[in-house]
C-alpha positions in Angstrom: 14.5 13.6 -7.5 14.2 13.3 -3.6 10.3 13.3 -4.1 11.1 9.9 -6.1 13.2 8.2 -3.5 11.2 9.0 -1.2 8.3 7.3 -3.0 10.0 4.1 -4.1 11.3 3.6 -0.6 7.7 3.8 0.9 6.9 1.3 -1.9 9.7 -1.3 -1.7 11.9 -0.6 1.8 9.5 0.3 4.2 7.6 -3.5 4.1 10.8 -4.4 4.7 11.1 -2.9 8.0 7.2 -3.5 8.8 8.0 -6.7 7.8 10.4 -7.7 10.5 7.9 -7.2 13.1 5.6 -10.2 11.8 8.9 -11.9 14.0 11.2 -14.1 12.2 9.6 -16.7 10.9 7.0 -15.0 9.1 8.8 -11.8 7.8 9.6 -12.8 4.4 6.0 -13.7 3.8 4.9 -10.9 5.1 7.3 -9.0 3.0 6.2 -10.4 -0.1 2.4 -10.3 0.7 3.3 -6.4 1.4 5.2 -6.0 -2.0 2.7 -7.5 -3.9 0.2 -5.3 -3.0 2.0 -3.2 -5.7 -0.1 -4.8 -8.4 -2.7 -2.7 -7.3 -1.4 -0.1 -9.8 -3.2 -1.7 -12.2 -5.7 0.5 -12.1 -3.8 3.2 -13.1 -4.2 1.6 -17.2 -7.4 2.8 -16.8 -6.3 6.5 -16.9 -5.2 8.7 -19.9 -2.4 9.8 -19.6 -1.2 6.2 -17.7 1.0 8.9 -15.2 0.1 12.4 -14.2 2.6 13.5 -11.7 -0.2 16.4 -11.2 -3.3 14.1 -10.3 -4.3 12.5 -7.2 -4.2 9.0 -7.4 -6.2 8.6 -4.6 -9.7 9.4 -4.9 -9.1 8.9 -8.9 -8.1 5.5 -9.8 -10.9 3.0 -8.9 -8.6 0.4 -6.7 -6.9 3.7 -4.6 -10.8 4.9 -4.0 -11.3 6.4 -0.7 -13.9 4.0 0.6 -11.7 1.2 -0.7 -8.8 2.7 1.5 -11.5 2.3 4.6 -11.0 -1.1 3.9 -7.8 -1.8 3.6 -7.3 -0.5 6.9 -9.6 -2.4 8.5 -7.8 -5.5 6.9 -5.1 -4.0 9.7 -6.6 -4.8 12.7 -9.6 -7.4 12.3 -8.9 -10.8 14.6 -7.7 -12.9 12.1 -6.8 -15.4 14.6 -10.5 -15.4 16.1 -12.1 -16.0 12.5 -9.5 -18.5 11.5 -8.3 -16.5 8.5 -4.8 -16.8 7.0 -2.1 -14.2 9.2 -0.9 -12.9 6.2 -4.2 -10.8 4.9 -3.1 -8.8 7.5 0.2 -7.7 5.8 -1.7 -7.7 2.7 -4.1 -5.0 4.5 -0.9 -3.0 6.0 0.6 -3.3 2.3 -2.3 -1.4 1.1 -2.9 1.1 3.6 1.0 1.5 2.6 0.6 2.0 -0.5 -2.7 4.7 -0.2 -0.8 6.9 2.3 2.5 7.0 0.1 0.0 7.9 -2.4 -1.3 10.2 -0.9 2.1 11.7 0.6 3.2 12.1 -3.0 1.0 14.6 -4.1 -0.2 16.5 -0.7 3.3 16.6 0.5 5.2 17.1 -2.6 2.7 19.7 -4.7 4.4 22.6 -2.8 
């Protein structure tokens, strides 16, 4: 049960708090570009069975890939303001280094 919580509120609260740092005017934007990085479950259709609470979804599923994860944080820290891109790819990249690394936390941390 605590395994759970503690998944769902890596998913859905900790944006949140990552959110408030994009300063007050942006948060909820950020917020929602963070949350809907979500949708990158997906992926996990793909699979038989759908869940596995004993696989790896890292590594297995094609949009939680490891080189895909390099990406995504990168996304973090390239000068958006310098290449005139939109400030929010940047919560969408912290979204989905979010996502890999509670991912990732599930099954590393939890498969004691």
């Amino acid at each position: 049960m605590l395994r759970t919580i503690v998944h769902y509120s890596l998913h859905l609260l900790a944006p949140g708090l990552i959110a408030l740092a994009f300063g007050k005017a942006r948060w909820r934007t950020a917020y929602l570009a963070m949350s809907a990085t979500m949708a990158i479950d997906v992926d996990h259709l793909l699979a038989t069975p759908v869940f596995d609470p004993d696989r790896m979804s890292v590594g297995f599923h094609p949009l939680h890939s490891w080189w895909l994860a390099a990406v995504y944080a990168a996304m973090c820290v390239l000068p958006y303001e310098k290449l005139g891109w939109k400030w929010w790819l940047r919560a969408v990249g912290i979204g989905l280094t979010l996502h890999i690394l509670t991912d990732w936390q599930d099954y590393v941390l939890w498969k004691i």
